[in-house]
C-alpha positions as CSV (number, residue, x, y, z in Angstrom):
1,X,-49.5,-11.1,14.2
2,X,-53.2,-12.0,14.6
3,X,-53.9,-12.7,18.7
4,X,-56.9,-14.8,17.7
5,X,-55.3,-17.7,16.7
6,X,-52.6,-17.7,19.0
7,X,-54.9,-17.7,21.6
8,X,-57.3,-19.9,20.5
9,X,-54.1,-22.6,20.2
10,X,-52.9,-21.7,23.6
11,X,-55.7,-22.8,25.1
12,X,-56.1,-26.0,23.1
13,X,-52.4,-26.7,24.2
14,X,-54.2,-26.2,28.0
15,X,-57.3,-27.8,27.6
16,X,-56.4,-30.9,25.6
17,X,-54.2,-32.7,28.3
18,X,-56.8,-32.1,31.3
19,X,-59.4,-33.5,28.8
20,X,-58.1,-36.5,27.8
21,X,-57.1,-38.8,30.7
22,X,-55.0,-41.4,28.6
23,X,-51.9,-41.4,29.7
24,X,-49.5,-41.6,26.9
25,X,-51.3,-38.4,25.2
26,X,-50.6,-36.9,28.2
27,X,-46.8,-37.8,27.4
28,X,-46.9,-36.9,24.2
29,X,-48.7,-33.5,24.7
30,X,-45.4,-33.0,27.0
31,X,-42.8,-33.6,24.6
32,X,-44.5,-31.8,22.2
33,X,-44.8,-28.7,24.4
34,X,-40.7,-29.2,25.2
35,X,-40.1,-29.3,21.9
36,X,-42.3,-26.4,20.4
37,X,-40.7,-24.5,23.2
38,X,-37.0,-25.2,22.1
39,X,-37.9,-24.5,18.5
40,X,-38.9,-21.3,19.5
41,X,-35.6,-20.3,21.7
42,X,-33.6,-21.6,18.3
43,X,-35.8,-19.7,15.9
44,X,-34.5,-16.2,17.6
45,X,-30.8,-17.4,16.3
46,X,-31.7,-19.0,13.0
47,X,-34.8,-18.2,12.1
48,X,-34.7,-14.2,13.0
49,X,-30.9,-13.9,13.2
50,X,-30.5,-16.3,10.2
51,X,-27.6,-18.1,12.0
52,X,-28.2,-21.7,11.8
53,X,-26.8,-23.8,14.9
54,X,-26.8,-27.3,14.9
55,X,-25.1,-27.4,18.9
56,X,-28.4,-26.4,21.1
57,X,-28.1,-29.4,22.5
58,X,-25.5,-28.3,24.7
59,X,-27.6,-25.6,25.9
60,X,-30.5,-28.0,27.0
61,X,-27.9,-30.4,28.8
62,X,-26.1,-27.9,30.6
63,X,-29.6,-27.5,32.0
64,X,-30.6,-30.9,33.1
65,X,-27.3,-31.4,34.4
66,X,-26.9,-28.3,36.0
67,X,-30.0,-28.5,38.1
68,X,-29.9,-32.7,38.4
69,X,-26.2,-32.5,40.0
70,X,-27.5,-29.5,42.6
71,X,-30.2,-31.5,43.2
72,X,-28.0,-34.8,43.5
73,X,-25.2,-33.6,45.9
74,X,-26.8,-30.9,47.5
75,X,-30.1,-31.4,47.5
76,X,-30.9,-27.7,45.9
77,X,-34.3,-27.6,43.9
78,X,-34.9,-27.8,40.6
79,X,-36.3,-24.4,40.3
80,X,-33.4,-22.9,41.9
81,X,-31.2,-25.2,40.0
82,X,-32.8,-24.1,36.4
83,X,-32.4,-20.4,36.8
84,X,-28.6,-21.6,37.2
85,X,-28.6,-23.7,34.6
86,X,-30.4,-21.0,32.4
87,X,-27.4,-18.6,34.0
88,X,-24.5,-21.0,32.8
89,X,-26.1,-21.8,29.5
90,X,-25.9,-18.4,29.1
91,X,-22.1,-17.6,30.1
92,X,-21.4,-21.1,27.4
93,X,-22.9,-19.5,24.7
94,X,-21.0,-15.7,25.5
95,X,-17.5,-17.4,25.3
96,X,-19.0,-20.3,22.6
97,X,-20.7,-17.6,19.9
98,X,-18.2,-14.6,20.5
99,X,-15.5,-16.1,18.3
100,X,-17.7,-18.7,16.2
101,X,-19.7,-15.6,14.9
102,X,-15.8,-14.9,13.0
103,X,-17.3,-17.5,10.9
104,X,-20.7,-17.1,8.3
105,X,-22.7,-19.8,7.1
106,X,-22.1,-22.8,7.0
107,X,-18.7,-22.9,8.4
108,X,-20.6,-21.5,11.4
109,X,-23.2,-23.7,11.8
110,X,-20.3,-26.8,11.7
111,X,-18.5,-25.0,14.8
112,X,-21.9,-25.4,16.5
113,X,-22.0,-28.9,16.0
114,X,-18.8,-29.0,16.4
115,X,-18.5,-27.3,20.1
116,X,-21.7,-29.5,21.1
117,X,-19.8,-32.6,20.3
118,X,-17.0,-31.0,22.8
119,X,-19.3,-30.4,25.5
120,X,-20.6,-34.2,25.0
121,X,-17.5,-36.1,25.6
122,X,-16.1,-33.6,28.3
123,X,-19.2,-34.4,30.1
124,X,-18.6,-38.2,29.5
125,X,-15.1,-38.0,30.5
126,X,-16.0,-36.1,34.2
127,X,-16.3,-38.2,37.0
128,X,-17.5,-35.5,39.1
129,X,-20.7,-35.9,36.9
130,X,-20.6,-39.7,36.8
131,X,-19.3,-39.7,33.4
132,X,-20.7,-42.1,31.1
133,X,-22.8,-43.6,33.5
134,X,-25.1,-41.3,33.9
135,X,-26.9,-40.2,37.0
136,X,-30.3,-41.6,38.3
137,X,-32.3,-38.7,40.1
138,X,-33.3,-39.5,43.8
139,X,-37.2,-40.3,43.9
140,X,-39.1,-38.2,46.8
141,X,-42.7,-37.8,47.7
142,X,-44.5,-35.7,45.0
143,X,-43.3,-31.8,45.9
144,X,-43.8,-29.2,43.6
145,X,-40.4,-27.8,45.1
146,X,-38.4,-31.0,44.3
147,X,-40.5,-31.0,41.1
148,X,-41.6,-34.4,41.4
149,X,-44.9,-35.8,40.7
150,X,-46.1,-39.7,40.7
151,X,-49.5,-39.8,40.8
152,X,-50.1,-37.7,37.6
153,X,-48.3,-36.4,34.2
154,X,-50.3,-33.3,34.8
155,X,-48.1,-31.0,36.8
156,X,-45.2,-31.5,34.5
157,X,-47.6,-30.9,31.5
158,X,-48.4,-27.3,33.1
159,X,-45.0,-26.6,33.8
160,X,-44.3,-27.6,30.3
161,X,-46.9,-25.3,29.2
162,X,-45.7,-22.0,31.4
163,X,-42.3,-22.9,30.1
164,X,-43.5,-22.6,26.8
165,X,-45.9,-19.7,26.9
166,X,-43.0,-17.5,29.1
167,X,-40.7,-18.7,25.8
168,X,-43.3,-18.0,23.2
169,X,-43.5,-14.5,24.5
170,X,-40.0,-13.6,25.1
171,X,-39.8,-14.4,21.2
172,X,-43.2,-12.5,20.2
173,X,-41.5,-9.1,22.6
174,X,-37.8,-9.9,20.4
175,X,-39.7,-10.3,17.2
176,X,-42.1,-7.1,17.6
177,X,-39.3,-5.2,19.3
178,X,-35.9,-2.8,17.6
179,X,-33.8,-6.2,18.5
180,X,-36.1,-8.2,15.9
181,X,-35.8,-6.2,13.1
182,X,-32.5,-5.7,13.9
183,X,-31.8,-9.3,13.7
184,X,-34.2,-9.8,10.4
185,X,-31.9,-7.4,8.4
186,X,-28.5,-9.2,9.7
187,X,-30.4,-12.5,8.3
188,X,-31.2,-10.5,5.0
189,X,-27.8,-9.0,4.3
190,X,-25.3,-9.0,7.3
191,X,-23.2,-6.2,5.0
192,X,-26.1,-3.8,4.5
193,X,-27.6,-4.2,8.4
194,X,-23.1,-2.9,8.8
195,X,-24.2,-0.4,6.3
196,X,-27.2,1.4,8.3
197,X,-25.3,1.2,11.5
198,X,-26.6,-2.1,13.3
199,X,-23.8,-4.0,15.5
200,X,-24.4,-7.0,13.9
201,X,-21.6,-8.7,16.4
202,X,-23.7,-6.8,19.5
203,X,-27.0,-8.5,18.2
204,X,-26.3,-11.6,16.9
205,X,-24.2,-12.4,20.5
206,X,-27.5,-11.1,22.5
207,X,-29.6,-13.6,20.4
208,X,-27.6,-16.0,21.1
209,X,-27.0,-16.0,24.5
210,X,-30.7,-15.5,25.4
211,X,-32.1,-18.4,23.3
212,X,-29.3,-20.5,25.0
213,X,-30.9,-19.7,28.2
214,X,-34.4,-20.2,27.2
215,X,-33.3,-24.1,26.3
216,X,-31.7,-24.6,28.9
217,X,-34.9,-23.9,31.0
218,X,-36.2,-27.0,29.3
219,X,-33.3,-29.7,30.3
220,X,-34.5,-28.9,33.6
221,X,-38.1,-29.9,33.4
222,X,-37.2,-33.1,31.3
223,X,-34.6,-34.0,33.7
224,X,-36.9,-34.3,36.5
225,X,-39.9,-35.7,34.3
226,X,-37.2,-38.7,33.0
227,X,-35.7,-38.9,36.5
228,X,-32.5,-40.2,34.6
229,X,-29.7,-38.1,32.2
230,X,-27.1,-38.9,30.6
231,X,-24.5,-37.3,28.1
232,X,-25.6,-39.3,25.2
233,X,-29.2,-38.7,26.3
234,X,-29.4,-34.8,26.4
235,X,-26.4,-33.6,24.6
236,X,-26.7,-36.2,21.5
237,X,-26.9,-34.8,17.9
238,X,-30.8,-35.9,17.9
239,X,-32.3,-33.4,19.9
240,X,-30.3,-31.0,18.1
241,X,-31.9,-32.2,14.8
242,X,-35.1,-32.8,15.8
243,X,-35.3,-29.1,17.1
244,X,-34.0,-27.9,13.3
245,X,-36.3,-30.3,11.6
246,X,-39.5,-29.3,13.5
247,X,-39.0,-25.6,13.3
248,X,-38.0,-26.2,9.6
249,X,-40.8,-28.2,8.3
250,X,-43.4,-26.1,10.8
251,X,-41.7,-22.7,8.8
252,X,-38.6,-20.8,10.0
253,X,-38.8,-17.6,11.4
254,X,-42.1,-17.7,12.5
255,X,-43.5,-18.1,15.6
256,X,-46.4,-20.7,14.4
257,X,-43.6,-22.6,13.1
258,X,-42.2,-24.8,15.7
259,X,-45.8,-25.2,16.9
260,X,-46.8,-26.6,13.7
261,X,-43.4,-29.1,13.2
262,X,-44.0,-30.0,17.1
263,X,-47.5,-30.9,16.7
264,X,-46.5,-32.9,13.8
265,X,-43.0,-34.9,14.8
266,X,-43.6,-35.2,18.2
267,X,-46.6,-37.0,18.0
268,X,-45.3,-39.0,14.9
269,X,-42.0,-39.7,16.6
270,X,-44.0,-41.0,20.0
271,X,-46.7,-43.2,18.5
272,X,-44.3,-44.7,16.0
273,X,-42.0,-45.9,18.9
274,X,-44.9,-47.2,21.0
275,X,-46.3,-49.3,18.3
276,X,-43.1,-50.8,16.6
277,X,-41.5,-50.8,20.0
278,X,-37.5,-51.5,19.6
279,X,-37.7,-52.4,16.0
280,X,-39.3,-48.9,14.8
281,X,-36.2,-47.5,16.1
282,X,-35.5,-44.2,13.5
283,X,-38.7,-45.1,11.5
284,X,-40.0,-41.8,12.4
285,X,-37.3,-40.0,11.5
286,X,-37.2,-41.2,8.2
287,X,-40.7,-40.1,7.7
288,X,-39.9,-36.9,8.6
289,X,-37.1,-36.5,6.7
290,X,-39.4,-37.6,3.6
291,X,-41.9,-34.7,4.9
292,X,-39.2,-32.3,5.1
293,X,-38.1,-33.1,1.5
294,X,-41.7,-32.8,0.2
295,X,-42.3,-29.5,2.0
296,X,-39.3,-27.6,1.4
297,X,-39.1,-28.5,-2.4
298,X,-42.9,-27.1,-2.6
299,X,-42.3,-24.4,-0.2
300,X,-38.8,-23.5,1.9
301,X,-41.0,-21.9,4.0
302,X,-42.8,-24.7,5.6
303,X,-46.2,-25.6,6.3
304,X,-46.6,-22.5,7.2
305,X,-45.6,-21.0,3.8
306,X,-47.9,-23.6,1.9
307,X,-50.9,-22.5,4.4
308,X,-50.3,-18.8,4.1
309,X,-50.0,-19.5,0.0
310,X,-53.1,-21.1,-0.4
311,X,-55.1,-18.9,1.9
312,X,-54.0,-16.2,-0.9
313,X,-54.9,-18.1,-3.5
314,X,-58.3,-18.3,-2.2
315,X,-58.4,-14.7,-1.3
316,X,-57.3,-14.0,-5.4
317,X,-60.0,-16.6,-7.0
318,X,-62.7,-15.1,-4.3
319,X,-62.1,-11.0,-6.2
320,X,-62.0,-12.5,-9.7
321,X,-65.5,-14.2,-9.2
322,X,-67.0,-10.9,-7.8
């Protein structure tokens, strides 16, 4: 992978928020950072495992609540209160993915959904947790401990950003490391990565367990930035999809690609509510899903895929006029 790029999008990601004051890009520069960061923890199970799980959703709620009830009853921080979250997230998906890797395809990716429907309605049905009800964050005085901020959206944005960098390079290591290509050859053929001698049950379990801790990391920081969760809020079947779609229609398996869908439904998603307030209600998931039709019957490999083809196209006509 070329650094150039990357770099030069990093530090738009930085740059953009400070610049512009407004406050709802500031919002939306957030959510798409959350979300570009989740798509990348999922991509090192589906996109470079190739095992397609519709339940992360569970991961990112066992974060926010795991650091929102510490802070709640305890008063523990955030901070300390993600790394546990991040820690629990991870033990879920051990005793989740150990037998639900018995299954392959899509039987596999309906346990997922399956097991994050569990973890919804046991966390509606526990009191300890204030069921259903949901629980409303105490409001202190801005502290970067208590990871709280009132005057400005631009602390979270740069926690949302170090999130996503630390994420975006725990994949890059993964990807460029023995575990990567380890996990590219179970997605190509899980009997021939058998074959040469890869423990496909050793790898795909690893991958698993440490992109659930990477999401979880996230229901932490949008916890504190809503200041109010809920089961149906952060363990619903939309955050789970909208984490697939973007990675899918940005282009799977590559680490541009949940950049690319982030930049495109988050915004998209955010604007279209603003403006059509309560009636534009799943307007912009619609167009989405219209984009994701249109891309992958061009390209399954996303906008990525239709970029990368057309730059070769270019490179082809550009030696046959020489």
């Amino acid at each position: 992978m070329k650094k150039t790029p990357l770099l030069v999008i990093l530090a738009i990601l930085l740059i953009l928020p400070l610049v512009v004051k407004d406050v709802n890009f500031q919002h939306v520069m957030l959510m798409m950072l959350i979300f570009a960061g989740l798509g990348e923890a999922w991509n090192i199970i589906t996109g470079f495992a190739g095992q397609t799980s519709f339940g992360h959703a569970a991961f990112f709620g066992i974060g926010a609540y795991t650091s929102t009830v510490l802070f709640y009853k305890f008063n523990v921080s955030p901070w300390i209160g993600m790394i546990l979250g991040a820690l629990f997230a991870g033990v879920v998906a051990f005793l989740v993915s150990y037998p639900c890797f018995r299954l392959k395809g899509h039987y596999f990716a309906i346990a997922t959904l399956a097991v994050a429907e569990i973890v919804k309605q046991l966390f509606v049905s526990w009191d300890y947790v204030e069921g259903a009800t949901g629980i409303s964050i105490p409001v202190v005085a801005d502290s970067f401990w208590a990871m709280q901020f009132h005057r400005s959206k631009i602390p979270y944005v740069l926690i949302a950003y170090g999130l996503f960098v630390f994420v975006l390079f725990v994949a890059i290591a993964i990807e460029r490391n023995k575990m990567g290509y380890y996990l590219k050859a179970i997605r190509e053929s899980h009997e021939a990565a058998e074959a040469l001698g890869i423990n496909t049950a050793r790898y795909k379990l690893l991958a698993m367990i440490v992109s659930s801790m990477l999401t979880a990391l996230f229901g932490t920081l949008y916890a504190q930035y809503i200041l109010y969760i809920d089961p149906f809020m952060v363990f619903g079947l939309e955050v789970s999809m909208k984490i697939v779609l973007l990675t899918v229609l940005g282009g799977l398996g590559s680490i541009y690609g949940p950049i690319i869908g982030a930049a495109i439904l988050i915004p998209l998603s955010e604007y279209t509510r603003t403006l059509l307030g309560g009636t534009g209600k799943g307007i912009d998931l619609m167009i989405y899903g219209i984009l994701i039709v249109i891309v992958v019957v061009f390209e399954p490999r996303g906008i990525l895929g239709l970029l990368r083809k057309r730059s070769r196209r270019r490179i082809n006509y550009g030696k046959s006029t020489a």
